[in-house]
C-alpha positions in Angstrom: -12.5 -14.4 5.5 -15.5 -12.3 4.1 -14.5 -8.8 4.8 -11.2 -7.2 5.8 -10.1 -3.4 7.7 -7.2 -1.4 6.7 -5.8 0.5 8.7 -2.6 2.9 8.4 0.1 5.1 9.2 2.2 7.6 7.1 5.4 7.2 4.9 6.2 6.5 2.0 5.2 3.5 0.4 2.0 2.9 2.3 -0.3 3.7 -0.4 1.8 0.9 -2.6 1.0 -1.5 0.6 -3.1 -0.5 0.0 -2.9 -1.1 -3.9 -1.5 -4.6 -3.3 -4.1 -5.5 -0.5 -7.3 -4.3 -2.1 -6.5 -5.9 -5.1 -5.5 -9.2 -3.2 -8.7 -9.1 -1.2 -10.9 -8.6 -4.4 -9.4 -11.2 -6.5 -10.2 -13.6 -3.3 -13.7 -11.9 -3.5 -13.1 -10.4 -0.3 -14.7 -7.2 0.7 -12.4 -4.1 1.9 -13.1 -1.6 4.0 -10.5 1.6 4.5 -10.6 3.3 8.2 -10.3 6.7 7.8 -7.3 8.6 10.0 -6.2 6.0 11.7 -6.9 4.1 15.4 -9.6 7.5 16.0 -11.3 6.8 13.1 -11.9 3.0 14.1 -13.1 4.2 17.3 -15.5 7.0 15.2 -16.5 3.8 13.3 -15.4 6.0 10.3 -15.0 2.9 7.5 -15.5 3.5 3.6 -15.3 1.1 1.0 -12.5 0.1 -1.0 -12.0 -1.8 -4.3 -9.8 -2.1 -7.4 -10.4 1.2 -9.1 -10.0 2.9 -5.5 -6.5 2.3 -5.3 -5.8 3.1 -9.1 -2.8 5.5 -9.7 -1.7 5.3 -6.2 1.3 3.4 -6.2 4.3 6.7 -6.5 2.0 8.2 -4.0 3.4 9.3 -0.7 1.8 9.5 2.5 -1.2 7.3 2.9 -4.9 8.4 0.5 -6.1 6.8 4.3 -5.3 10.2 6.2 -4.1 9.2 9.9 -3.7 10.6 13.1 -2.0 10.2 16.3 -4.8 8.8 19.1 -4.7 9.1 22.5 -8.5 7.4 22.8 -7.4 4.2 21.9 -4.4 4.5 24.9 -7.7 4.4 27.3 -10.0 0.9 28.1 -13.4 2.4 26.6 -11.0 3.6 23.3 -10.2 0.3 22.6 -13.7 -1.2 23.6 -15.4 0.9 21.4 -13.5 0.1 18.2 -13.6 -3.2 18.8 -17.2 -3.3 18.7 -17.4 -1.1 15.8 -15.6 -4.0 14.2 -18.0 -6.3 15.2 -20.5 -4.1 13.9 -19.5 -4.0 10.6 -19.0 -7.7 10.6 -15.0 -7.7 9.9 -13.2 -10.7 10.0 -9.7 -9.2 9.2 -7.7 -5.9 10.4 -4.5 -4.9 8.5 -2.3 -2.5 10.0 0.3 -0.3 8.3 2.8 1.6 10.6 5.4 1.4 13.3 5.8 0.7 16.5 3.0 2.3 18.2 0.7 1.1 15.6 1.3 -2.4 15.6 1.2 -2.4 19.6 -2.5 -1.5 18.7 -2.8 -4.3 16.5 -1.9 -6.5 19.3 -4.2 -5.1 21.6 -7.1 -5.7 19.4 -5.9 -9.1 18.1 -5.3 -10.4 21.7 -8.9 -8.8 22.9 -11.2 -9.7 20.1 -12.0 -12.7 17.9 -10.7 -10.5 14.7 -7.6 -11.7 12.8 -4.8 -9.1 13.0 -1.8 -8.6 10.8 0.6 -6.1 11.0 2.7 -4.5 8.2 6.0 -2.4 9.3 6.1 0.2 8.4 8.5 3.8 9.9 11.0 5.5 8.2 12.6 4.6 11.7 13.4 0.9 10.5 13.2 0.5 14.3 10.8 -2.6 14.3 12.0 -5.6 16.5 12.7 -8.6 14.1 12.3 -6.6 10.7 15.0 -6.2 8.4 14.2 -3.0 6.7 10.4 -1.5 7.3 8.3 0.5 4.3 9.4 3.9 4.3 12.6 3.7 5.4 14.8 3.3 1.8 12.7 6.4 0.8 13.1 8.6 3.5 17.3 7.6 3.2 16.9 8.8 -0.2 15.4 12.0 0.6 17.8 12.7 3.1 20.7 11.8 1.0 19.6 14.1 -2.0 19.7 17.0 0.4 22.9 15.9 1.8 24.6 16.0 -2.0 23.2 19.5 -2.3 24.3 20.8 1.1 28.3 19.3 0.4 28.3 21.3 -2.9 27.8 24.9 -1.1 30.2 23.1 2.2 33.3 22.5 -0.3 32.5 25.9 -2.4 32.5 28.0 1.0 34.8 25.8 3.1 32.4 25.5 5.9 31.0 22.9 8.5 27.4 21.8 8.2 25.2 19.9 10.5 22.6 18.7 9.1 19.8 17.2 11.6 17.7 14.4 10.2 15.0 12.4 11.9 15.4 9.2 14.6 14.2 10.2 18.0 15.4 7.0 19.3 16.7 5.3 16.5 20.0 6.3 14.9 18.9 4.1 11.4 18.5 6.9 8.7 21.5 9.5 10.5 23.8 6.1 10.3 22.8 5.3 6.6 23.0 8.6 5.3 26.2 9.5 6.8 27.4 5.9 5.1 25.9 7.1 1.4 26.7 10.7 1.7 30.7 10.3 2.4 30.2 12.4 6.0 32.6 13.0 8.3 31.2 12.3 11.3 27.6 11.7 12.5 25.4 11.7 15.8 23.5 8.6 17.1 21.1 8.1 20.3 22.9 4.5 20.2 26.1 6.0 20.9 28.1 8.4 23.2 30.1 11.2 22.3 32.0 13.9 23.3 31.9 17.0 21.5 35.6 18.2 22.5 36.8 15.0 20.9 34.7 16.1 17.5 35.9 19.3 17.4 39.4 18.5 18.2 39.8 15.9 14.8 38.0 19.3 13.2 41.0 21.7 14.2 43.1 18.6 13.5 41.9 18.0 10.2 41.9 22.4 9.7 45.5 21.9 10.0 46.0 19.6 7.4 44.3 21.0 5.0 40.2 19.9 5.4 38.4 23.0 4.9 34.5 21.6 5.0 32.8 19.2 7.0 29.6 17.8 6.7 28.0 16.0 10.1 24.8 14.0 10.9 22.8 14.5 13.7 20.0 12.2 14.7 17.4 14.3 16.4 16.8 11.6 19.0 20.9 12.3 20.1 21.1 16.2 19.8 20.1 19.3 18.4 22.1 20.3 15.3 21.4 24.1 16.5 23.0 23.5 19.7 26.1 21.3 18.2 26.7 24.2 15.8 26.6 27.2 18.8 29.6 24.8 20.7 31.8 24.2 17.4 31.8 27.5 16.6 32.9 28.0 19.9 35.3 26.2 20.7 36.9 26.2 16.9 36.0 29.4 15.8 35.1 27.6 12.7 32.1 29.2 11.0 29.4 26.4 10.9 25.7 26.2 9.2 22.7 23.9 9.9 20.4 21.8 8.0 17.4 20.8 9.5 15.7 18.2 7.2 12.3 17.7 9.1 9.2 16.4 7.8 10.7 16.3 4.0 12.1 12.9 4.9 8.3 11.1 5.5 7.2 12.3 2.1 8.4 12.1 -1.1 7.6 9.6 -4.2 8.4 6.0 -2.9 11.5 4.3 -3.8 11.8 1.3 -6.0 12.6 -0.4 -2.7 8.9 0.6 -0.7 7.0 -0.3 -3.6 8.2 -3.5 -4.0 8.5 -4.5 -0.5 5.2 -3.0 0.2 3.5 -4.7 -2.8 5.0 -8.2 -1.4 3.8 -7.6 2.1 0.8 -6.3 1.7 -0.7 -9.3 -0.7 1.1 -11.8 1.8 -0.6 -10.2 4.7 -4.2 -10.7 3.2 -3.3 -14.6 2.5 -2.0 -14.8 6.0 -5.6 -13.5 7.1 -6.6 -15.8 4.7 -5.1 -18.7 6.6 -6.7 -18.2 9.6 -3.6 -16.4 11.8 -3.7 -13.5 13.9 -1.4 -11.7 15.9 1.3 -11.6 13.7 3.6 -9.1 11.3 4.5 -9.9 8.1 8.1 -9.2 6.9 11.0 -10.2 4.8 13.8 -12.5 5.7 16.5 -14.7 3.5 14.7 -13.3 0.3 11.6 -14.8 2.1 8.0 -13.9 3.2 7.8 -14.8 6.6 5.9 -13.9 10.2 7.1 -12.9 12.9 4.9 -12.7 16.4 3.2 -8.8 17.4 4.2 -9.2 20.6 7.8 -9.6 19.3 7.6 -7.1 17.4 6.7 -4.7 19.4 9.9 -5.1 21.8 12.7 -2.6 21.9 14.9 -3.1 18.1 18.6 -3.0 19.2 20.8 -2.0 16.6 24.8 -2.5 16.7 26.3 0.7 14.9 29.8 0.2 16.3 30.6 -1.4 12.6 29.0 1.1 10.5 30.0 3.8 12.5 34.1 2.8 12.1 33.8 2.5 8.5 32.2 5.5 8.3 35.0 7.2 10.2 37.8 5.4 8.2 36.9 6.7 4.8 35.8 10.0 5.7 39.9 10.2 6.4 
């Protein structure tokens, strides 16, 4: 292995993941290339050289120094043609990729249609990566959430009111589950689970009656809109209600504790898988252990039980 590709996606914690790869790669006296905004810059053949001093002082960054983008290019044949042969090009032997699902399906693609090693690194604030414990990103973006939750149950309990606050999980109900855990709320939304909304605003007017004057719910976006859930409490309690919704603050933020370790430990165990001579694989963390797991299962669907987590969360929000 003489010279390696990184490539990325956002969160937090991915800049952490960089640090610990370049400086992997240069101890091994590997050469390091950075591709610049993701799957369209591979394709644009847009590399630039990385080494130890590149990656100084990045470590409590958020977001990823690599810039990204979402591409639709590399959905088509000649997309994914093209950046393999600008790959070839260069003369890389090795292609690390950061990100979530969609990222790592690309990593496949290229690791089962070239002769370059692939590795893949999880990371989504989503957690929603088959065979992965807990992804990069996802710690931080529950403590961003979470912080803004605290806030928000101050002005609920001053002003006795209801508050939905809508945080992200288009299809995964991970950080809306967590948060609702951590933040002591009384009820949260989750694309893994039905609900009715004359059940939830019955236990409101029950709870009204003995005495619970604010509420503080969770929406996952994937699930509902916390405008819409607000319009029908209001409704059908005549409760006044107010809405939260958390957006794009929960990608950013300084990393946690939790991403920069985890990011530091998979990103120098993914350039010594390279190292090894495997491909096709994602690195993660299981039993207190470095492990790999298969792309092509980790791309699959992630099914996530919340029946548990949800009851506890309902019996001490009584």
């Amino acid at each position: 292995m003489e010279k390696i590709a990184i490539l990325t996606r956002d969160c937090a914690g991915i800049n952490a993941a960089l640090r610990a790869i370049v400086r992997t790669a240069s101890a091994s006296h590997i050469e390091v290339l950075g591709v610049l905004r993701g799957f369209d810059g591979l394709i644009d053949s847009n590399f630039i050289p990385m080494n130890r001093s590149s990656v100084s002082n990045i470590i409590n960054l958020g977001g990823t120094i690599l810039k990204t983008s979402r591409s639709t290019r590399f959905l088509t044949h000649s997309g994914q043609k093209q950046a393999i042969q600008n790959l070839y090009d260069h003369n890389i032997d090795g292609l690390i990729v950061i990100g979530g699902n969609g990222s790592l399906q690309g990593a496949h693609c290229i690791a089962v249609s070239s002769k370059v090693h692939v590795v893949g690194i999880p990371a989504t604030i989503d957690n929603d990566i088959n065979g992965v414990a807990l992804s990069i990103g996802a710690d931080t973006a529950i403590n961003v959430a979470l912080d803004a939750v605290d806030k928000i149950r101050d002005t609920a309990t001053s002003l006795e009111r209801i508050f939905i606050v809508e945080v992200m999980g288009r299809e995964s109900g991970y950080i809306a589950m967590q948060v609702a855990l951590a933040g002591g709320c009384e009820e949260v939304l989750l694309p893994e689970k039905k609900f009715t909304i004359k059940s939830m605003c019955l236990e409101i007017e029950q709870g009204n009656v003995k005495g619970k004057s604010s509420w503080i719910i969770i929406v996952a976006e994937g699930r509902a809109k916390a405008h819409d859930v607000a319009r029908i409490i209001t409704k059908k309690t005549g409760f006044e209600t107010r809405v939260a919704v958390l957006g794009h603050i929960q990608r950013g933020g300084h990393p946690s504790a939790v991403d920069r370790i985890l990011a530091s430990k998979l990103g120098n165990y993914a350039v010594k898988v390279l190292c090894d001579g495997q491909t096709d694989l994602c690195v993660t963390v299981k039993n207190d252990k470095l492990v790999t797991i298969p792309l092509s299962m980790a791309i699959q669907p992630k099914k996530i039980d919340v029946s548990e987590t949800y009851k506890l969360i309902k019996l001490l929000a009584k």
